[in-house]
C-alpha positions in Angstrom: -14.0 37.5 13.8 -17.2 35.9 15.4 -17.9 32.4 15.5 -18.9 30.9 12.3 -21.5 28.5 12.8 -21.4 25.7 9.9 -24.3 23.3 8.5 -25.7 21.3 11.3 -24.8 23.9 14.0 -20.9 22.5 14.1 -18.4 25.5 15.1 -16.1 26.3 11.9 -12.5 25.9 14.0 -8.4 26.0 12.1 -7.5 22.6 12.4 -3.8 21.8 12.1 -2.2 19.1 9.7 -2.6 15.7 10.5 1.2 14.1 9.7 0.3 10.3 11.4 0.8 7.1 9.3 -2.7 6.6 10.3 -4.1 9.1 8.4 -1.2 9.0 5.5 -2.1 7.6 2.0 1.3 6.2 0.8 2.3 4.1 -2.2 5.3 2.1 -1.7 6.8 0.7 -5.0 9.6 -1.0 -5.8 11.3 -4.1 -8.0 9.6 -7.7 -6.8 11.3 -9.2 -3.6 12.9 -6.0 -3.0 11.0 -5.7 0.8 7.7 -3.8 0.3 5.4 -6.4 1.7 8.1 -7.5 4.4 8.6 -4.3 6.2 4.9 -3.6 5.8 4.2 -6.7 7.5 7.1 -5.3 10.2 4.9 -2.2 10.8 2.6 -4.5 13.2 6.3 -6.4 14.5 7.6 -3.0 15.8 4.4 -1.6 17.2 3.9 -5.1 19.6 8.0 -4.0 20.6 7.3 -0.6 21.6 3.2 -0.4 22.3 2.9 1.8 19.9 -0.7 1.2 19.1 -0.7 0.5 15.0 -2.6 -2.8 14.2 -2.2 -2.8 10.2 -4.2 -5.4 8.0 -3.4 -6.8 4.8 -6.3 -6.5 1.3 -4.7 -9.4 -0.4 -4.4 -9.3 -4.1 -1.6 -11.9 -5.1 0.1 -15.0 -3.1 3.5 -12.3 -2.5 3.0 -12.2 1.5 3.7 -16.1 2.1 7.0 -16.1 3.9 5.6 -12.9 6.4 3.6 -13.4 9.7 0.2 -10.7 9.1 -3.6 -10.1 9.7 -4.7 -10.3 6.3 -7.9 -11.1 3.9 -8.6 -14.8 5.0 -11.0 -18.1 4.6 -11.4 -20.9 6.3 -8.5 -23.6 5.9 -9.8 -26.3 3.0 -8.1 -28.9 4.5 -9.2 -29.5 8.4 -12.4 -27.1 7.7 -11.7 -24.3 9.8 -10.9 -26.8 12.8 -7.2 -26.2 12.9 -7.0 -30.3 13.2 -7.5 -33.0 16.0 -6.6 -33.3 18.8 -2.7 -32.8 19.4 -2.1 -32.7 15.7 -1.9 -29.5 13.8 -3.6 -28.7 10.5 -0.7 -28.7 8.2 -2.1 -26.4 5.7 -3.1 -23.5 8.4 -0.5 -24.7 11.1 -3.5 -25.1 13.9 -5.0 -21.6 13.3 -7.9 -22.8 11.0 -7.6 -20.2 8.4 -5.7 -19.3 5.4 -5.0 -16.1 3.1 -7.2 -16.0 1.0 -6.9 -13.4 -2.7 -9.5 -11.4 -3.4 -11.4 -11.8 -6.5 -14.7 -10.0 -7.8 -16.2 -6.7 -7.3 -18.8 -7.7 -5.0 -16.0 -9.8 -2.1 -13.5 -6.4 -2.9 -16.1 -4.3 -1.7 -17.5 -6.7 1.4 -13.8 -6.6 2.6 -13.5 -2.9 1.8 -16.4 -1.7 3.9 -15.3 -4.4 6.7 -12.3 -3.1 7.5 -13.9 0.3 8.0 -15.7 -0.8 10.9 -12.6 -2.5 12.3 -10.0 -0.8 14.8 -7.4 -2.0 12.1 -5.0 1.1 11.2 -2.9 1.6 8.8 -5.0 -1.0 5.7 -2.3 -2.3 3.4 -3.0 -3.0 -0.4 -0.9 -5.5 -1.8 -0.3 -5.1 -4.7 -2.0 -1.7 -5.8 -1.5 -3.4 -9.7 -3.3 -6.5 -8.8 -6.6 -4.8 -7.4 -6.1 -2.5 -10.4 -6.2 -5.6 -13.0 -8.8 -7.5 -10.0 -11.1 -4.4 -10.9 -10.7 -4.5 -14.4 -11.2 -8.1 -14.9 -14.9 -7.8 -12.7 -16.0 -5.0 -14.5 -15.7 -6.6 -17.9 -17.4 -8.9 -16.4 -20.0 -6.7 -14.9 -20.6 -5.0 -18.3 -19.9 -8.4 -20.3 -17.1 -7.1 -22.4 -14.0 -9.2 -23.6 -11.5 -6.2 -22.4 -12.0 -2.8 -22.2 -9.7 -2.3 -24.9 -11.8 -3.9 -27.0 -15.3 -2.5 -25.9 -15.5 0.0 -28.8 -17.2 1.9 -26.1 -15.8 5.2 -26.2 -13.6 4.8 -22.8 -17.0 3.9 -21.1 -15.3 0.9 -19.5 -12.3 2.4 -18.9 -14.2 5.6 -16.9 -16.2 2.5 -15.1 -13.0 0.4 -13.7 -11.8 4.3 -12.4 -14.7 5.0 -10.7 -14.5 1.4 -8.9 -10.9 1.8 -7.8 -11.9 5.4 -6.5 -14.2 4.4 -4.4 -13.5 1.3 -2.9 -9.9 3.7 -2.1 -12.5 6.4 -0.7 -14.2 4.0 1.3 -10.9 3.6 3.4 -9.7 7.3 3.3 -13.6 8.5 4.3 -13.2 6.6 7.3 -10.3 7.9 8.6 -8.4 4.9 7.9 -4.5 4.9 6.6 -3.4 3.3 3.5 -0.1 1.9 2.5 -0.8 0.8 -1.3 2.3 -1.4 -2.3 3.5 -1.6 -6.1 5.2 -2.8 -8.8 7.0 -0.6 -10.5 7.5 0.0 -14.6 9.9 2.0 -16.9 8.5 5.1 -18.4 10.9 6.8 -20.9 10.4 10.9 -21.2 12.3 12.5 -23.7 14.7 15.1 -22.3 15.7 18.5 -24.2 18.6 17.7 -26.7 17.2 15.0 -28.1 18.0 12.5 -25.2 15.9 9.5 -23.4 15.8 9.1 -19.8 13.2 6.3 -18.2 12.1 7.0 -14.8 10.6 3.8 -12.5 6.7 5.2 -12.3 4.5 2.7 -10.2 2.5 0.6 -12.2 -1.4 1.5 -13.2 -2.3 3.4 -16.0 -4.9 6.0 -17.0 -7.2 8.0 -15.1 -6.5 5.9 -11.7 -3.1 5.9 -11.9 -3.8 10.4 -11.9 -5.9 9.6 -8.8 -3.7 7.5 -6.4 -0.9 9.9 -7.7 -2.5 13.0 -6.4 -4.4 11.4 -3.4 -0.8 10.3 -1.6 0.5 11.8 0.6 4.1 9.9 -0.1 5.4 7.7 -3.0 8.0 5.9 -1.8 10.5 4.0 -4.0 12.6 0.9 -2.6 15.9 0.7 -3.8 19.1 -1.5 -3.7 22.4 1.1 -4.4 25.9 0.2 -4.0 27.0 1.4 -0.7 30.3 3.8 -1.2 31.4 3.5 2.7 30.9 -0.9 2.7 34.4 -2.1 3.6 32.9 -5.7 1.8 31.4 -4.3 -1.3 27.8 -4.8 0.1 25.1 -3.1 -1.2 22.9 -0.3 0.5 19.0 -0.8 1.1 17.3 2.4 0.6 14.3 4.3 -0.1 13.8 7.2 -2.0 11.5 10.1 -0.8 12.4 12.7 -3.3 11.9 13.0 -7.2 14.7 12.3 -9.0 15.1 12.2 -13.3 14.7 8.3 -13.3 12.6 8.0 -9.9 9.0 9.0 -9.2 9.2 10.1 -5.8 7.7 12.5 -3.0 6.6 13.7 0.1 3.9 16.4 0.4 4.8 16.1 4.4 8.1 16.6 4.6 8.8 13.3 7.1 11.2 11.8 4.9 15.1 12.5 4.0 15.5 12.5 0.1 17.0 9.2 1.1 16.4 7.0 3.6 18.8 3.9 4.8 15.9 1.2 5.9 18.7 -1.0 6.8 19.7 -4.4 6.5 15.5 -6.2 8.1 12.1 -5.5 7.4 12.2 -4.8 11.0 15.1 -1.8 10.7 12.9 -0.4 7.6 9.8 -0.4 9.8 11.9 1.0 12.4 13.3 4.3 10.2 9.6 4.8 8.5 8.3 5.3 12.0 11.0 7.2 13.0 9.9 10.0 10.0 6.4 9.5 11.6 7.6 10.2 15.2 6.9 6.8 16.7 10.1 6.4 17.7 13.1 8.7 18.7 16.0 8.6 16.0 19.3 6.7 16.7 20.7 7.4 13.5 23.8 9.9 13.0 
């Protein structure tokens, strides 16, 4: 076949998969405290150890990343005004650095940070929590259209349309540029009836409606952190997992698949950054 010639004069070429963590979409969900926001905070730890290149930055949508060490959504410290303190004496608010984390809030800062990071060498972005930008959104477009709730709007599911066109495109911004995205959630029980009569309830992550279809089918990998009882402990401890396949009570999945149907992200956020790259190829496997 001759050369196909595309719009603009660019050469129409096969181009192969692209299976790199900066270019996945992945939503990582999981019970609170479990390790989500740890080991994605451990992503940037692992790639200083090795030189692997990944710089990830944190959208901040709740106060859950205090006790981690990250690049992250930030404002200048109330307290010593950005100075970082006097002289030999630390800022005790910022600890000398002169800023602090700051939550975002409001369509208009979602989207200034949104289309920052795109022009930023910042790889993969990290969402935390996918929920919280999800009830952020909400809360500024019933604002925006001066509603009490869109439950409440007696609009016809105009609101509701509006908040999913919002989340999908402040999501597109980052994909459109090339940029990954780890989107960390909650998780909530969703019972399905089963044939015979029976209820089973599966942990789904946790947004609803028309967005929740989008993020679904726009990732690449869902990946559910778990806590299971460990059958080969000699102490009875338990196992820290996470699950990369469907399962009857797990939403799950990997349209790559990187992953094992179960993955042991052992016993750091540092060892569970270590086996996610691993499935990437950042780092040569260990494990038997």
């Amino acid at each position: 076949m001759s050369e196909v010639i595309g719009p603009g004069g660019v050469p129409i070429k096969s181009m192969g998969p692209s299976k790199d963590i900066t270019h996945a979409i992945q939503i990582w969900k999981g019970a609170p405290k479990i390790g989500k926001t740890s080991t994605a905070a451990a992503l940037g730890t692992v790639s200083k150890k090795y030189g692997l290149g990944l710089d990830p930055f944190m959208m901040l949508f709740e106060p859950g990343s205090g006790g981690v060490t990250i690049n992250a959504t930030s404002e200048k410290c109330p307290l010593c005004k950005g100075t970082g303190g006097a002289g030999k004496k630390k800022c005790k608010e910022c600890g000398g650095v002169g800023t602090v984390r700051h939550i975002l809030s409001g369509l208009d800062e979602i989207e200034k940070w949104f289309e920052w990071a795109t022009t930023t060498d910042y790889n993969p972005i990290i969402i935390d929590t996918g929920d919280a930008m999800f009830q952020a959104v909400m809360d500024g477009v019933c604002v925006k259209l001066d509603i009490p709730s869109p439950h409440a709007a007696g609009d016809h599911g105009i609101a509701w349309s509006v908040i999913f066109d919002t989340m999908r495109g402040y999501i597109s911004t980052l994909v459109s540029a090339g940029k990954g995205v780890i989107i960390i959630m909650h998780v909530s029980m969703q019972e399905r009836r089963v044939k015979g009569g029976g209820i089973i309830q599966t942990a789904v992550f946790n947004i609803s409606g028309k967005s929740r279809t989008f993020l679904a089918s726009l990732a690449n990998q869902i990946l559910h952190f778990d806590v299971v009882p460990d059958p080969d402990s000699k102490d009875g401890s338990d196992k820290n997992i996470i699950v990369a396949a469907p399962t009857a009570g797990v939403e799950a999945g990997d349209q790559w698949g990187l992953f094992p149907a179960e993955l042991d992200r052992g016993n750091s956020p540092e060892e569970a950054a270590e086996a996610i790259l691993e499935c990437f190829g950042y780092l040569e496997s260990e494990r038997k």
